[in-house]
C-alpha positions in Angstrom: 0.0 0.0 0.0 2.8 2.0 0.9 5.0 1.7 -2.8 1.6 2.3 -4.3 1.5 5.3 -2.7 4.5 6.4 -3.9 4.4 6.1 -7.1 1.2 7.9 -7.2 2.9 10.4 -5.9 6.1 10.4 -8.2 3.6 10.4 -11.2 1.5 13.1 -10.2 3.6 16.1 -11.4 3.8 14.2 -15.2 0.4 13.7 -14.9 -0.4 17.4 -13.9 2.5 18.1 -17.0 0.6 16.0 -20.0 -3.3 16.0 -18.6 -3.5 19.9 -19.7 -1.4 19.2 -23.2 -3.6 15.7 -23.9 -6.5 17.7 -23.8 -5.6 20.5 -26.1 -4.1 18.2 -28.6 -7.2 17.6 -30.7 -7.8 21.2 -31.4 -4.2 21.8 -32.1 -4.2 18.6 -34.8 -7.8 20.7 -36.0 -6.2 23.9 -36.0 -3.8 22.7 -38.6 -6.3 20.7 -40.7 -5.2 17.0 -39.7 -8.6 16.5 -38.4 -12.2 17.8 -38.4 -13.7 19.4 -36.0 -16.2 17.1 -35.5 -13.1 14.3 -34.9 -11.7 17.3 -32.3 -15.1 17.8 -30.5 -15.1 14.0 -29.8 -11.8 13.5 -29.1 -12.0 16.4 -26.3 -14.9 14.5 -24.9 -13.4 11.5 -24.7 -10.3 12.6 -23.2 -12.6 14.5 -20.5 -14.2 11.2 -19.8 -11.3 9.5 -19.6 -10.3 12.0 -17.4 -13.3 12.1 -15.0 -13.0 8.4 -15.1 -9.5 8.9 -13.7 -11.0 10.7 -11.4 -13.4 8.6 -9.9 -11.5 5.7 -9.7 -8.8 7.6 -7.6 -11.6 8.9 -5.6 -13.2 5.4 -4.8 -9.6 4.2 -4.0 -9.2 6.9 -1.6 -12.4 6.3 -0.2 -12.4 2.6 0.0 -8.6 3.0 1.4 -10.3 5.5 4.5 -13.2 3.0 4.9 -10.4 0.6 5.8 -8.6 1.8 7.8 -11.9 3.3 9.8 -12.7 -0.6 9.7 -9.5 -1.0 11.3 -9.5 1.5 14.1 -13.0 0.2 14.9 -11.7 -3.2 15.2 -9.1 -1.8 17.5 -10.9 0.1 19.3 -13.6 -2.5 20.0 -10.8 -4.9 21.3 -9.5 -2.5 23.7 -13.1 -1.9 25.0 -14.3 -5.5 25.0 -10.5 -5.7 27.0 -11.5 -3.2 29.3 -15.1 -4.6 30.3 -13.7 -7.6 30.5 -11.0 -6.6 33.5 -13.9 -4.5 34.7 -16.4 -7.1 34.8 -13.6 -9.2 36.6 -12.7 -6.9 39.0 -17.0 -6.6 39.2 -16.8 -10.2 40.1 -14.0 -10.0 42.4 -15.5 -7.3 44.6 -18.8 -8.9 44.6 -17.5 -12.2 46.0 -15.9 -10.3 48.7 -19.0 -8.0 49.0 -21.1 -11.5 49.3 -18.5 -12.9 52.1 -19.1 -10.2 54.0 -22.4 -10.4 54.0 -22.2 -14.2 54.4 -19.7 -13.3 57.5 -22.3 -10.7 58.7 -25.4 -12.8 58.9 -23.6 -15.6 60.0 -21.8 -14.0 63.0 -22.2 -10.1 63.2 -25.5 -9.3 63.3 -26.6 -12.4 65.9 -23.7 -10.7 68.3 -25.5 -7.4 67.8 -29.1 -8.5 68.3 -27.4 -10.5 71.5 -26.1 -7.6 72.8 -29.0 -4.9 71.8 -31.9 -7.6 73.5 -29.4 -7.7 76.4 -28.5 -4.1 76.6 -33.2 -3.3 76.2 -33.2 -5.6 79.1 -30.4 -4.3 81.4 -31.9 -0.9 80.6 -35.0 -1.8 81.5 -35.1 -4.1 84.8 -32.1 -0.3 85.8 -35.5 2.0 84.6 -37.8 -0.2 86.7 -35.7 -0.1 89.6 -35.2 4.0 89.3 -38.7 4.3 88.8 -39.2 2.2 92.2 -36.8 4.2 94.0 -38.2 7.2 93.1 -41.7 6.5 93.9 -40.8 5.2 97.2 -38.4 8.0 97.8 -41.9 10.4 97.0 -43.7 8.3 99.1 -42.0 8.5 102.2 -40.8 11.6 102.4 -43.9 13.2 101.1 -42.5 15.9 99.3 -43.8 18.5 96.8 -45.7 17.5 93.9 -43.1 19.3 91.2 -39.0 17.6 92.3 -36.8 18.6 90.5 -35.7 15.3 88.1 -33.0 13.1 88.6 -30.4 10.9 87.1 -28.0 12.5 84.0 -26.1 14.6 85.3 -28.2 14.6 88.6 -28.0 11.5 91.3 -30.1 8.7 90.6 -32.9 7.9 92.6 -31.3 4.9 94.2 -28.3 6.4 95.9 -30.9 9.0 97.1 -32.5 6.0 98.6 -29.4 4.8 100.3 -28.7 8.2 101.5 -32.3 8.8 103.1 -31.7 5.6 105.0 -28.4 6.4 106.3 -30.0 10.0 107.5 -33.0 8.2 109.0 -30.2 5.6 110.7 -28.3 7.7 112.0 -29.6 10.8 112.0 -26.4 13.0 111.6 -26.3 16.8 112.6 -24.6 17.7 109.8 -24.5 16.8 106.1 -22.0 18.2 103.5 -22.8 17.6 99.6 -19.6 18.6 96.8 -21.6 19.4 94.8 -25.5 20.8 95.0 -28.5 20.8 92.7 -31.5 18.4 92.8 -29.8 15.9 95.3 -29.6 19.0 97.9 -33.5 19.3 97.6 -34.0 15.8 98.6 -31.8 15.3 101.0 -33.4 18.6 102.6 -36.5 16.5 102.7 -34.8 13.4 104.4 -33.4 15.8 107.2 -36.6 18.1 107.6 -38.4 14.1 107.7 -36.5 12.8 110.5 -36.8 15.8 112.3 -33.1 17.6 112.9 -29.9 18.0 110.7 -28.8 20.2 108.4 -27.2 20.0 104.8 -24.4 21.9 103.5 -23.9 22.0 99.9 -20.4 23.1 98.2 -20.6 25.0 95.0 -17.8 25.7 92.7 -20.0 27.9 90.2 -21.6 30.7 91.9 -23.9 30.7 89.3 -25.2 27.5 89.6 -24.7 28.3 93.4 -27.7 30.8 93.4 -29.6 29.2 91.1 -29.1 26.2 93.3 -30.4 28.4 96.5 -33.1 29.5 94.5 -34.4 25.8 94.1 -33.9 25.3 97.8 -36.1 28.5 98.0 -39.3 27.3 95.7 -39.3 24.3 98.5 -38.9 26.4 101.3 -35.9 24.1 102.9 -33.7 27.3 103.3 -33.6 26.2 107.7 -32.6 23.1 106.5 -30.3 22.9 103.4 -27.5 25.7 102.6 -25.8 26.2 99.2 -22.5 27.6 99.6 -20.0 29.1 97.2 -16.8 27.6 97.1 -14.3 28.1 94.3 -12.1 25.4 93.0 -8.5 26.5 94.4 -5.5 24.5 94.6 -5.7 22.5 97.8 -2.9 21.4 100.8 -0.6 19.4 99.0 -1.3 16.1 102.3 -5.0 17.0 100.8 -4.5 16.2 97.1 -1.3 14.1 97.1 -0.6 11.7 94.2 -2.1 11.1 91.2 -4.5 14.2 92.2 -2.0 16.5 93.2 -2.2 19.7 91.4 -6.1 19.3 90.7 -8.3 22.0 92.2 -10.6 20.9 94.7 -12.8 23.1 96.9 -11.8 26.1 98.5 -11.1 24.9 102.1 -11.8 28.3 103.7 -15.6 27.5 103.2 -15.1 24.7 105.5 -13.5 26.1 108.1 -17.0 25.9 110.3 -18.0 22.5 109.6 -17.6 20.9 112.7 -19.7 17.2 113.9 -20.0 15.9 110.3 -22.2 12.9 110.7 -22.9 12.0 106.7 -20.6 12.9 103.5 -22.0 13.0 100.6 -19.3 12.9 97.3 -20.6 14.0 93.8 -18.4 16.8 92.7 -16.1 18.0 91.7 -16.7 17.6 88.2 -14.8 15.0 86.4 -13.6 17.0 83.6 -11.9 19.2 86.4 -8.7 16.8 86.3 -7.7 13.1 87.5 -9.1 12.0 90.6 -10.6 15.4 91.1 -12.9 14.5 93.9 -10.0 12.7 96.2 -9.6 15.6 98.7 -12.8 15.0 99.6 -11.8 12.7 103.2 -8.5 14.0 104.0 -10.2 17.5 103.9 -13.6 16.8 105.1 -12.6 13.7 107.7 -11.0 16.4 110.9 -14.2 17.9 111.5 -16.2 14.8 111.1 -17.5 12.4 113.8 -16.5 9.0 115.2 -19.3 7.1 113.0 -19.0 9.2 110.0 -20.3 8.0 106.4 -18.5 9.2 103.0 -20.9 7.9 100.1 -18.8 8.4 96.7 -21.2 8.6 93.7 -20.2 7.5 90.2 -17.8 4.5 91.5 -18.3 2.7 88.5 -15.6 5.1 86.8 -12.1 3.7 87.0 -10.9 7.7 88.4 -13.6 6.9 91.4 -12.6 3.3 92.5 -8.9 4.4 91.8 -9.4 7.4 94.5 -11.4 5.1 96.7 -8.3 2.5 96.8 -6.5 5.5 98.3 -8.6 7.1 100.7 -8.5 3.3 102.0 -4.5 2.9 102.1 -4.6 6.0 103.8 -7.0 6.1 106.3 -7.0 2.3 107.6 -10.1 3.3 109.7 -12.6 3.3 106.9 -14.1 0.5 105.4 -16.2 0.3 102.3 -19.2 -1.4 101.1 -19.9 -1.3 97.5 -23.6 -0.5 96.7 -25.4 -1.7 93.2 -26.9 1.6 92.0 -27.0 3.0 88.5 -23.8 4.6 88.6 -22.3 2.6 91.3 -21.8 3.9 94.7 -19.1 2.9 97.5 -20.0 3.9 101.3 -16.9 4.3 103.5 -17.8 4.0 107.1 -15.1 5.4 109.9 -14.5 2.6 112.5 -13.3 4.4 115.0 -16.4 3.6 117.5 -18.3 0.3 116.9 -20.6 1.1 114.2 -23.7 -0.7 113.6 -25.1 -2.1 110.2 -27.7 -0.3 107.8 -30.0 -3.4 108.3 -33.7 -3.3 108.1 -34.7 0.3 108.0 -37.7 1.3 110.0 -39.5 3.2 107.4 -41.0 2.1 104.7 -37.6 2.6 102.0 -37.5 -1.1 99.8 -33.7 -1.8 101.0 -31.3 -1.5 99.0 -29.9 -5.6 97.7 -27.0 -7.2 100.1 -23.7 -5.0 100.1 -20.6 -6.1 99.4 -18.7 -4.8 102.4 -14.9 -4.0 102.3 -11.8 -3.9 104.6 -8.8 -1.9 103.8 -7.4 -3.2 100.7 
């Protein structure tokens, strides 16, 4: 195809030379009487034929030469295509098989786990809202209180550890309660002193605006003789208050307990534990000089790993508490000072559900 090409090519310029002079020969042999003009006419004509035939033929070679080689980039083109859907289609199948094992793997395995653990996750959360709602009623019940509380659990205590503090209150009857931290506990512990007739409940607040609106709530329920918010920054602390891991953590300012003398009931539920590790550990070395022989810490939120890791201290350093570790929502742990025999919660006199067996602790 190539040669062909060439010597096309090489007789183009002749042909462009002796086209032009073939087709004026006939009237040049008629101009000088060789032939008539008849003869000229025709032979004119048929050289233009001839020519136009020429022509065509070149033009239906050029055009059957472009239809082949359009044939042949088609032919190309449609193998690379059919190539490429065939890798895709294989790389379709691939990822489908793997797509159909994990499914396979998913239904097999994954998704009975996961209906395992949602059904037993409904039913832990269920029989834990049953029991709130049972402490809470009972907890309304007894200490017949106004018919708008302020809510609990969240952020608030749950109604259980309120349960277990109203029963230590009506056991033992303490003069003085202090609460870190205030809110909707400090309402109803107001209730469980004003119920057994004497006491009175300190509450520590680090944020003086949640201090008044704290005292304000104390206010709608008119317990201001009985319960007393009081403002009490975070500072840095004695370093014998906050040693170890908590060392360095603000705790509350210690010059707003400088009257708290005959502490009968303690309990824990602040600081806050975004304020640092083991934020609320000052609580017994700073609380425990001006509380009595019998007196009760209850730490709220023991199920956290800061909480029972403070706990484990208070313990190695102060061999006369013990602990019992109460099943509420968020866990709570009671340290009891030994220093004069101490007698057991045991069956309450009123008419509190009591709480299930504690597990009671030494030092450990």
């Amino acid at each position: 195809m190539d040669s062909l090409r060439r010597r096309i090519r090489r007789l183009s310029p002749l042909a462009g030379l002796f086209g032009p002079m073939a087709l004026v020969t006939p009237a040049a042999l008629g101009g000088v009487g060789l032939i008539t003009w008849g003869e000229v006419v025709l032979g004119t004509a048929i050289l233009l034929l001839g020519t136009l035939t020429c022509l065509l033929g070149v033009g239906l070679w050029s055009l059957r030469r472009t239809v082949s080689e359009l044939s042949t980039s088609v032919r190309t083109q449609t193998r690379k295509v059919t190539e490429l859907l065939g890798q895709d289609r294989l790389e379709l199948t691939r990822s489908l098989e793997g797509v159909r094992v994990e499914v396979g793997e998913l239904r097999e395995r994954t998704l009975p786990r996961a209906v395992t653990a949602i059904t037993r996750a409904g039913a832990r959360q269920g029989r834990q809202d049953y029991e709130q709602y049972v402490a809470w009623t009972e907890l309304r019940e007894y200490l017949d209180v106004a018919a708008f509380m302020p809510p609990l659990r969240g952020w608030a205590a749950s109604p259980d550890v309120l349960r277990l503090l109203v029963r230590l209150i009506e056991r033992d009857r303490p003069e003085l309660v202090v609460e870190c931290g205030s809110g909707a506990s400090s309402v109803w512990i107001g209730y469980a002193l004003r119920k057994v007739g004497t006491g009175r409940l300190v509450a520590l607040e680090h944020d003086a605006r949640y201090a008044e609106l704290g005292r304000a709530l104390v206010a709608d329920h008119a317990l201001e003789d009985v319960v007393e918010v009081r403002h009490a920054p975070l500072t840095r602390v004695p370093d014998d208050h906050a040693d170890g891991v908590s060392a360095g953590v603000p705790w509350y300012d210690t010059e707003a307990l400088s009257d708290l003398k005959g502490i009968g009931l303690v309990f824990v539920d602040g600081p806050p534990r975004a304020t640092g590790p083991e934020a609320r550990y000052p609580a017994v070395p700073a609380l425990l000089p001006g509380c009595t022989d019998r007196v009760v810490f209850v730490l709220d939120d023991a199920d956290r790993p800061d909480e029972r890791s403070l706990g484990e201290r208070w313990l190695a350093g102060h061999p006369e508490l013990a602990r019992t570790e109460e099943p509420t929502e968020k866990g709570a742990h009671v340290f009891t000072r030994t220093l004069a025999p101490a007698g057991t919660l045991g069956e309450p006199s009123s008419t509190l559900t009591p709480d299930p067996q504690p597990k009671r602790e030494g030092r450990r």
